[in-house]
N, C-alpha and C positions, 0 to 999 in steps of 0.2 A: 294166848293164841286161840280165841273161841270158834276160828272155823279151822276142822281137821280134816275133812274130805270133801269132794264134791264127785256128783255125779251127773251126766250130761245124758237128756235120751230126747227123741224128737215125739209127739205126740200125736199121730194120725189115729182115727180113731181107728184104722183097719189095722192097727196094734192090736185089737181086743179078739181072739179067733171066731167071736159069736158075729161078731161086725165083718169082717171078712167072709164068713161063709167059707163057702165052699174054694174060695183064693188063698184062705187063711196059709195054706203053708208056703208062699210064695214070701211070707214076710218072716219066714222061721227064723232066719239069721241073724235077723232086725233082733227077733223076740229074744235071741240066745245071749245076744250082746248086751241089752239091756237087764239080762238078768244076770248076767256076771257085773253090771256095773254096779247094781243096787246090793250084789252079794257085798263086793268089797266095800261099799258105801258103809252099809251096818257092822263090816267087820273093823271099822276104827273104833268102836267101844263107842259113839257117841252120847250124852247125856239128853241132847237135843234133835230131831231130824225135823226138817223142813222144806216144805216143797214151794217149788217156786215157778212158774210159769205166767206166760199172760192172757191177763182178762180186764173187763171190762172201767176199772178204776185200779188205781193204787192203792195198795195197801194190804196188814193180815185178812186172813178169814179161820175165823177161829172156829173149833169145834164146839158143839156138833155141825156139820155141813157133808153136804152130797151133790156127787151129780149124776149127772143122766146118758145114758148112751141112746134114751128112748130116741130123737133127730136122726139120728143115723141107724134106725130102723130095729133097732134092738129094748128090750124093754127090760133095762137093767140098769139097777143103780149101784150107785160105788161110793159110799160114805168114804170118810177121811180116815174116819177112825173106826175099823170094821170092829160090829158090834154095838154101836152108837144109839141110845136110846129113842133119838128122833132125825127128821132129816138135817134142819136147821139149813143154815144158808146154802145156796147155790153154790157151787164150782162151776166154774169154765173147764172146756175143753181140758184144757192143758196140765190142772190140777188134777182133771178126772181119769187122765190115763197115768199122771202119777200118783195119784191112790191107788189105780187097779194096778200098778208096778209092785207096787208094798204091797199088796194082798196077794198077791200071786204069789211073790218071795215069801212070805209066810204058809203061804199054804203046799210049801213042799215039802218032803218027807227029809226029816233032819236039818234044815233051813235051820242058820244060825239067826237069828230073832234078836231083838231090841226091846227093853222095857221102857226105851225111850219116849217123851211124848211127843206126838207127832203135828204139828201146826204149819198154816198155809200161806204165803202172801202171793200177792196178782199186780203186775207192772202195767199198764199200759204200754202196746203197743209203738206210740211215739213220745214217749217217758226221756224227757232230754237230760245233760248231767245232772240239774240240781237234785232231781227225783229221782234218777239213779242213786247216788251218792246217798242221800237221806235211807232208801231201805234199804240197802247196803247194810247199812249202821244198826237197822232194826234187824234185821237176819242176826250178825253181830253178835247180835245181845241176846238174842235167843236162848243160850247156855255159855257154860266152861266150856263144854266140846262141843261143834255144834257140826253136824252131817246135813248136804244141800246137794239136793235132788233136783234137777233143775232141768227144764222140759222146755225146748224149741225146737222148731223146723228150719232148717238154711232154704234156700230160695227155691218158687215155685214156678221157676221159669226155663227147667230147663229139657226142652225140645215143644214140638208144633203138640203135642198131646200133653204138656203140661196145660196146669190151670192157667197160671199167667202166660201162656203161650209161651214161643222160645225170643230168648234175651239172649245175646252174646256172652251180654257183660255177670253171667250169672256164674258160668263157671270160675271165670278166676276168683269172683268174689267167695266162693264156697270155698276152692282150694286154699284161700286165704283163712278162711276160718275152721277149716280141716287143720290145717296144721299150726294152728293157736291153740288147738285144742288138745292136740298130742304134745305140743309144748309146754302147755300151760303159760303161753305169752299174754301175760296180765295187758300190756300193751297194744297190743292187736286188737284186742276184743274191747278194749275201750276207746279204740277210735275209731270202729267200725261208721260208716255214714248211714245216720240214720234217714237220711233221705233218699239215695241209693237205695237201702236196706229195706225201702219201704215202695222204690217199684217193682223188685225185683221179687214182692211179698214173700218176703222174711217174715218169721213167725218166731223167732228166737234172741235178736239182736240186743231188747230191750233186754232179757231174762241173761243172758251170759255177759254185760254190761255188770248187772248186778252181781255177778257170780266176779267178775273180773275185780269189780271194786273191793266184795267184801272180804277175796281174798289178799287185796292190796291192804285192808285194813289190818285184816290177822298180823302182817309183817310174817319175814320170814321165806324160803322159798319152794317153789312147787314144782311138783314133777308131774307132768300128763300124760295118758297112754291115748290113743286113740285106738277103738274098740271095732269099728264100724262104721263106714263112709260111702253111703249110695243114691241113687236117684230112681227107682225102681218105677214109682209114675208122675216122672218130673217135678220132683220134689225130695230136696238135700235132706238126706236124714243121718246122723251123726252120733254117737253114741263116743263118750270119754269118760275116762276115771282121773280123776285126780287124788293125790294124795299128796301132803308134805313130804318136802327133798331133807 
């Protein structure tokens, strides 16, 4: 059973309070939730943690690698693996706020800690089954235990001040994926419509797919909590913990 927990967080960069500014505690809750889910993620003893989000190809990105918050006005980087002798490859977005997740969690006073090794992969966006299924397999194999951190946003459509403006059809789709996630309905999340999923600019769809399969692979069954479920500037942000039932 090489996957033992997963953790589910959405990845706005105004997660980071330096990117926020002066808004930052507007996202406090976001921030509180996400850090109860990465607590219990490392509290499965993992051998393995790995983070997973999407970016520009399929596939690892192995350390050393770093990314940048510099875009969104901040000039701060977030290696993967704080400490890291060089930058080495780029992260996207999504990897980059969960690096800054695990560094945060480590930088608190009595923070239970992982000597685990920490390594990355990145989905494409419209990543269909077979490319699902394939990293899936690579996560997998990662270790004996393996902890997965896994970073999306639910749809960016919902009212006239979201990004994708307002869609209807946004909210059932999120409430749909709200409670696959408190479930842990392996089956919901892998028949989400990736082309729905993609006018409705879902940022997560491709990455909880992968999450969905590799815990189909482990075998065995799961229990989900749901942690946090909002839309604060039109855009579903979602926060789960999973652990084996």
């Amino acid at each position: 059973m090489p996957l033992v927990a997963a953790a589910v967080c959405p990845h706005p960069p105004l997660l980071v309070p330096e990117v926020a500014g002066a808004a930052a505690s507007e996202l406090d809750d976001l921030r509180a939730a996400c850090d109860l889910a990465v607590r219990r993620l490392l509290a499965a003893d993992p051998d393995a943690v790995v983070l997973l989000g999407v970016g520009p190809s399929t596939g690892p990105i192995r350390p050393p690698a770093t990314g940048s918050l510099q875009p969104w006005g901040v000039d701060l980087d977030v290696p993967l693996v704080p400490g890291q002798p060089d930058r080495g490859a780029v992260l996207p977005l999504s990897l980059t706020v969960g690096a800054w997740l695990l560094a945060r969690h480590a930088e608190r006073p009595a923070a239970p800690v992982t000597a685990a090794p920490v390594t990355a992969v990145q989905v494409t966006a419209d990543a269909g089954p077979v490319e699902v299924a394939a990293l899936a397999e690579q996560v997998a194999a990662a270790g004996d235990r393996v902890a997965l951190l896994v970073l999306g946003d639910g749809s960016a459509c919902r009212g006239e001040k979201a990004p994708g403006y307002d869609d209807q059809r946004s909210l059932p789709y999120d409430k749909r994926v709200a409670a696959a996630l408190a479930g842990a309905d392996l089956d919901v999340l892998r028949d989400l419509d990736a082309g729905l999923s993609a006018q409705l600019k879902v940022a997560g769809r491709a990455s909880w797919q992968v999450l969905a399969e590799a815990a189909r692979s482990s075998g065995g069954g799961w229990r989900g909590e749901l942690l946090h479920d909002s839309a604060p500037y039109g855009v579903a942000y979602f926060v789960a913990s999973w652990e084996r039932a």
